[in-house]
C-alpha positions in Angstrom: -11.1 -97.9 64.4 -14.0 -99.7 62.7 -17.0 -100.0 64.6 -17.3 -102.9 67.8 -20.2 -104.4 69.1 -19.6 -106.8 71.9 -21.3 -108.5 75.1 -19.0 -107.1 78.6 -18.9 -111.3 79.3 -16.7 -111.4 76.4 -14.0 -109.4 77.7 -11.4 -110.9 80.1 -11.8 -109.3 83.8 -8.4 -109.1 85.3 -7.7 -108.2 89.1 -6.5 -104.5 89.7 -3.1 -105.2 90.9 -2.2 -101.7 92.1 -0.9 -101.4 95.8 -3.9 -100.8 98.0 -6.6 -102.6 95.9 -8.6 -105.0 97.7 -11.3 -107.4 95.8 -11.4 -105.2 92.5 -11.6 -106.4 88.9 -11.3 -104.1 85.6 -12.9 -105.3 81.9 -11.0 -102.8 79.4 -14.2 -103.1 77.1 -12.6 -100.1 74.7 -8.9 -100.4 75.5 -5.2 -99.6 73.8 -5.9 -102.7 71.5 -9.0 -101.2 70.2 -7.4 -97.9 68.9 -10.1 -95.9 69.7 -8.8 -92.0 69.5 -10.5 -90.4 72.5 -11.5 -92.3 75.0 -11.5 -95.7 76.9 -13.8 -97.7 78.6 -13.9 -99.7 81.5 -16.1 -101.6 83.6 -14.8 -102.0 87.2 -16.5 -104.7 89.5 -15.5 -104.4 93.8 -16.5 -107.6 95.7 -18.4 -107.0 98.9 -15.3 -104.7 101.2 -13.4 -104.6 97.8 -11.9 -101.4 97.2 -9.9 -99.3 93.8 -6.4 -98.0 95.7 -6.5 -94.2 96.6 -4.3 -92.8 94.0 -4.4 -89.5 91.7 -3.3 -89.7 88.3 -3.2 -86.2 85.7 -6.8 -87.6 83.4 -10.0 -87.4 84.2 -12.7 -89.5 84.8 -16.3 -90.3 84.3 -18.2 -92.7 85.8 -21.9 -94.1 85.9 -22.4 -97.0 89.0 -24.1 -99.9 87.2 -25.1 -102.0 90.4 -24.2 -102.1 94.1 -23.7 -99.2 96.4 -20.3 -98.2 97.9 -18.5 -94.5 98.3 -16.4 -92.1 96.4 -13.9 -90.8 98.2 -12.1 -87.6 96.4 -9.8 -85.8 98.5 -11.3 -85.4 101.9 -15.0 -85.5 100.4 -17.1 -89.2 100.6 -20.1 -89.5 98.4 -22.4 -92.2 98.8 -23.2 -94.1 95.4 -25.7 -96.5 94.3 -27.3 -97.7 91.1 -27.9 -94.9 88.5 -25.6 -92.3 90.4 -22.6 -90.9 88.2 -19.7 -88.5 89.0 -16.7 -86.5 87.7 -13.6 -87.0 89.5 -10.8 -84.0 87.9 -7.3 -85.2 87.0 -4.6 -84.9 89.9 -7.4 -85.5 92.7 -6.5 -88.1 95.2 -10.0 -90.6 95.0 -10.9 -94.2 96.0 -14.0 -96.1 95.3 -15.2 -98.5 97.4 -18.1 -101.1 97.9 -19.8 -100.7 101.1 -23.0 -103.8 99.9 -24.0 -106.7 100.2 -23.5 -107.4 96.4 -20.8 -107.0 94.2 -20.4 -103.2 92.6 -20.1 -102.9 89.2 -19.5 -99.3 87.8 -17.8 -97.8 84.0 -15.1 -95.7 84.1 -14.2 -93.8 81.0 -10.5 -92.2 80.9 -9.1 -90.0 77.7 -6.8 -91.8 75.7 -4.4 -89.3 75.7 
């Protein structure tokens, strides 16, 4: 892939339309159009009570919260987040985000490609 340099407000935000997602919005900044070869990135934004659905999936992720505060819920775990906080969730691990602000969360999620 050549290089790309881009404001996020150029990228279309689309709702998450996976079963159990309330009030969530994903920006594939580096997507499957790009062909990047390792990873992608994503910026997610939850509206105030929005939520991601709890799901599992076999990738990884890794993730750095932008703005707002909500949880992380992984398994039976919760871990509070807020502005600067990041976190590892391991592939196969049931896990949930969700905003618990004022303020709309905004976090980037970055998945293998592979």
């Amino acid at each position: 892939m050549k290089e790309k340099v881009r404001h996020f407000s150029e990228v279309v935000e689309n709702p998450v339309e996976m079963e159990g997602a309330a009030g969530a919005y994903i920006r594939w900044l580096l997507g499957p159009s790009d062909d990047v070869p390792n990873f992608f990135l994503r910026m997610f934004r939850l509206e105030q009570d929005g939520r991601t659905p709890y799901h599992s999936h076999p990738y990884e992720h890794e993730v750095y919260i932008l703005d707002g505060k909500g949880i992380l819920r992984i398994g039976e775990r919760e871990y509070p987040l807020k502005p600067g906080y990041f976190a590892y969730v391991p592939p196969d691990e049931n896990h949930q985000f969700v905003n618990t602000g004022k303020v709309d969360m905004f976090f980037l999620c970055v998945i293998p490609t592979k």
